[in-house]
N, C-alpha and C positions, 0 to 999 in steps of 0.2 A: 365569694359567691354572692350574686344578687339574686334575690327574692322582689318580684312585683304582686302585691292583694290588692286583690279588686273585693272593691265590697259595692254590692248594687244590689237596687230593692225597693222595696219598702222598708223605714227606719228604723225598725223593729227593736226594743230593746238596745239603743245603742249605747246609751251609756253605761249599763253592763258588758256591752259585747266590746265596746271599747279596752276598757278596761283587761277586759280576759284575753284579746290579743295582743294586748302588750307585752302581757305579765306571762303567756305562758309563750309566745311567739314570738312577737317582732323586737321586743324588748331584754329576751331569755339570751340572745345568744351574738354577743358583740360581735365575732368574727362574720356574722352574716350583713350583708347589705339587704335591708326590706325599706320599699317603698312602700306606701298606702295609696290607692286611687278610689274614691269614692263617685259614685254616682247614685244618686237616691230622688225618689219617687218624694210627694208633700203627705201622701196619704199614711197610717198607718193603722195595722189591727192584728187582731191575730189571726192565725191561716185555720180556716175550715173544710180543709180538704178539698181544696178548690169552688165551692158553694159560697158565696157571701151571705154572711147571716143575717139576721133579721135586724140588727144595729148599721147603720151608714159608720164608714172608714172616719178614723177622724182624722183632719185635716191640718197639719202644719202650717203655720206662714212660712212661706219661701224664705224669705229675709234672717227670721228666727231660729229656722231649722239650719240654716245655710254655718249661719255661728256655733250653734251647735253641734255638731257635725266637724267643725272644722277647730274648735276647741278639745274636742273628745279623741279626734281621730290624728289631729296634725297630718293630714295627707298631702301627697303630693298634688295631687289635685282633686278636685272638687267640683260637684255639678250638682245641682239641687232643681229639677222639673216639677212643675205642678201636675195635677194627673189629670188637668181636663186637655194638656196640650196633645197628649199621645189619643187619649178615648174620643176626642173631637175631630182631629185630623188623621186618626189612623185607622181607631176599632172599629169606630161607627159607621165608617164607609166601608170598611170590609163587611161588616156585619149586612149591611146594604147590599151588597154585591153577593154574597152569600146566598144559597139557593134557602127556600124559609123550610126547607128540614132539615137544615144544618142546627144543631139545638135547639131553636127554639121557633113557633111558627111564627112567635112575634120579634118583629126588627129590634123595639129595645130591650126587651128581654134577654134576644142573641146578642144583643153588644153588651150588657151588662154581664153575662159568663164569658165572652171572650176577653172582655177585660180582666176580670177576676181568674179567669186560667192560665192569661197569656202576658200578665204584667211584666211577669218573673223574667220572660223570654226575652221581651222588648228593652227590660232592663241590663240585661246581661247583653244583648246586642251592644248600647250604647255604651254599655263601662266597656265592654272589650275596644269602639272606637275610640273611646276620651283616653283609654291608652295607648293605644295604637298611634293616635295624633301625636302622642306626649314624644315615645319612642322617636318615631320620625321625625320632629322638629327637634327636638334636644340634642340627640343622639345619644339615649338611654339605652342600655342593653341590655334587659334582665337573663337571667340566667333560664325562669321559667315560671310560669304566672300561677299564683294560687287565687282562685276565682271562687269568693263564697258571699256569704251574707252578713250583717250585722246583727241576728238573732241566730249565731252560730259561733260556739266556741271552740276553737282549734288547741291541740295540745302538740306543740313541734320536738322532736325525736333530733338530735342533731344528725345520727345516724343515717334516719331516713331519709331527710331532708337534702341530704348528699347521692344516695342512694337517686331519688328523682331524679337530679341533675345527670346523674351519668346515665340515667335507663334514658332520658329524654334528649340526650347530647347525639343516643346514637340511633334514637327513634323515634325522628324530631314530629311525626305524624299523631304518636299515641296521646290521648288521654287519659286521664288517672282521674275514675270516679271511686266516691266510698264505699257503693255497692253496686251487683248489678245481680240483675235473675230475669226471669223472663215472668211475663203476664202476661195470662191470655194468650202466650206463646209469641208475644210481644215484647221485642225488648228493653227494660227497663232501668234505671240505675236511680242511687241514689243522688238530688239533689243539692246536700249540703255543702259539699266543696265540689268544685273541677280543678285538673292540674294541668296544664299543657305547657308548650316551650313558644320562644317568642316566634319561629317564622309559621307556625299555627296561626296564633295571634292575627301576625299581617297578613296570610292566607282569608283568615275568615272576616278580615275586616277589609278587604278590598271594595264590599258591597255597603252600602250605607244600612242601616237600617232597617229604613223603612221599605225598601226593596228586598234585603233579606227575610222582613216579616211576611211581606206580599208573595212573595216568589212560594214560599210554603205554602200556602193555600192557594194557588195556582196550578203549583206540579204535583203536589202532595196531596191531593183534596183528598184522595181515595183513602190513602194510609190515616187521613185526618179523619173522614166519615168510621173509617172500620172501629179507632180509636172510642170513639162515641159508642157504635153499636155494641161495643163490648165493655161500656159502661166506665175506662180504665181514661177519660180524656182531664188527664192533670200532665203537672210540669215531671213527673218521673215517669213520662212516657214521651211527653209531647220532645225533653231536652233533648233525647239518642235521634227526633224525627228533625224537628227545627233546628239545635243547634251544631249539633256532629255527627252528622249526618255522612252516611260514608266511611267514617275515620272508627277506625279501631279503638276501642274504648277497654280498658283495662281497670284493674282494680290495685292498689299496695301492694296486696297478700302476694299478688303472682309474680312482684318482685322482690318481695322478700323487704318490702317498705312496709310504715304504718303513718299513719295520721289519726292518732285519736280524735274523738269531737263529742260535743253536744250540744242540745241545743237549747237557748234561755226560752225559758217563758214568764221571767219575771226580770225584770230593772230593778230588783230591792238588795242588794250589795252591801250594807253597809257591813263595815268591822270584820269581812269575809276576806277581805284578801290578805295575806300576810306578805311581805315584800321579799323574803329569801326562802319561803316554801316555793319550791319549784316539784314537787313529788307528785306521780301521776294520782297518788290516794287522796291526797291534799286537792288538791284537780277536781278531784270526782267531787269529796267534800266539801268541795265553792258551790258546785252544782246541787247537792242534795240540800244545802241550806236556802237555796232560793225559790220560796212557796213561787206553786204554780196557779198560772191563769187561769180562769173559767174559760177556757179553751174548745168542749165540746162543742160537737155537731150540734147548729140551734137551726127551725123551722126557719125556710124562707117566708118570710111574708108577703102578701100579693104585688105590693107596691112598691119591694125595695129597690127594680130595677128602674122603674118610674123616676122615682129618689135621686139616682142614681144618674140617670140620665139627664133629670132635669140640674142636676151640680155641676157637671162635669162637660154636656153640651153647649159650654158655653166659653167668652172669651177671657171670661171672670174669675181670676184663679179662685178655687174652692178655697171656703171657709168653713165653719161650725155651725151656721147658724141655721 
């Protein structure tokens, strides 16, 4: 069996997340074939509910992060974007084009929440094409792609993990998210992992990108305004609008599959892993050992879009300074 992970983002805790996908996934279970495809953002921070808080992203060097990234993870491939290329050539002009009640009355203030709610989106567009590319030039054929992040830890089931493949061998349409329920009567799923099968994949990567982002706010405005009116406008609502859209979205439970997970909020690792604990209790207790971030909701401040804009509008890839 092949396994393809996409890991795409922001870099969030990677060298812990690194680590815990080896040791509880791609490295747990010889008889599987797992590739790694990384696609990552330069920025990083922790998620505030789709709000960017009162601190500016801190910024990677491309170069540095690119090594890092590629020493932690050994992926198959690898792509490392700055985040003024996408908010300069992408958000900003949509945000432009945007009528000024679409969040914010002011332009950079709406590009600075469309970036901050929509990264995630644009991210996961581009890892689904950098594998898509890889497939069709090589002639890779994974069995069926597990799509999550590198501040998320996956705990792999051999069981289930078989399970996937046959439930998606003969319904090659569905997705397998970790949760779903409705909001606002809207519905919602959880964003940690996606699971889908490869002619998904080349399905939804037919369209490049940056047309699949445009195209959503073109056809979609109305489903995208109501999203706002009802206060609910993040990435576990916006994924069932923007990214699978249409396509039947499922959950484990309803096959009788599981994928445990959780998610890091700290890089502090040391002396926590053991190399032949593989027990889901041992699992939990990697995670209950690693103190958590100062993570809460902080005030925006008046100017962080200003900040924000003035970093990232430009040809300069972001720095710290």
């Amino acid at each position: 069996m092949k396994i393809a992970v996409i890991i795409r983002g922001q870099p969030r805790q990677y060298s812990a997340g690194s680590k815990l996908l080896k040791h509880f996934l791609t490295d747990r279970f010889p008889e599987v074939e797992f590739s790694t495809h990384v696609y990552s953002w330069t920025s990083s921070t922790p998620s505030t509910a789709g709000i960017l808080g009162d601190t500016m992203p801190y910024f990677h060097r491309k170069e540095t992060l690119y090594n890092q990234l590629k020493n932690s993870f050994n992926p198959t491939t690898l792509h490392v974007e700055p985040d003024n290329t996408h908010y300069r050539d992408i958000v900003y002009p949509l945000a432009e084009r945007l009528p000024r009640s679409f969040l914010s009355d002011d332009v950079v203030t709406r590009a600075g929440l469309l970036y901050w709610k929509t990264s995630q989106i644009l991210a996961h567009y581009r890892g689904q094409s950098q594998l898509a590319e890889h497939c069709m030039t090589s002639g890779y054929k994974p069995d069926y792609i597990v799509d999550t992040r590198s501040d998320m830890s996956l705990y792999g089931i051999l069981d289930s993990l078989y399970k996937f493949k046959e439930h998606l061998n003969t319904n090659p349409d569905d997705v397998v998210a970790p949760i779903l329920y409705s909001w606002s009567n809207t519905l919602a799923t959880g964003d940690n992992y996606y699971i889908y099968s490869l002619p998904t994949l080349l399905k939804l990567s037919q369209r490049d990108s940056i047309n699949r982002y445009n195209s959503s706010y073109k056809h979609d405005i109305k489903a995208h305004k109501a999203l706002i009116e009802h206060n609910i406008y993040n990435s576990h609502t916006l994924y069932p609008l923007m990214c699978f859209k249409d396509m039947n979205i499922i959950t484990p439970e309803s096959i009788n599959a599981e994928l445990p997970y959780s998610r890091l909020h700290s890089a502090k690792l040391e002396n926590c892993l053991v190399d032949k604990d593989t027990s889901i209790q041992s699992y939990y207790s990697i995670m209950d050992k690693i103190p958590h971030n100062d993570t809460r909701t902080r005030n925006v401040t008046s100017d962080v879009y200003l900040r924000l804009y003035n970093k990232l509008y430009s040809s300069r890839n972001p720095d710290n300074s």
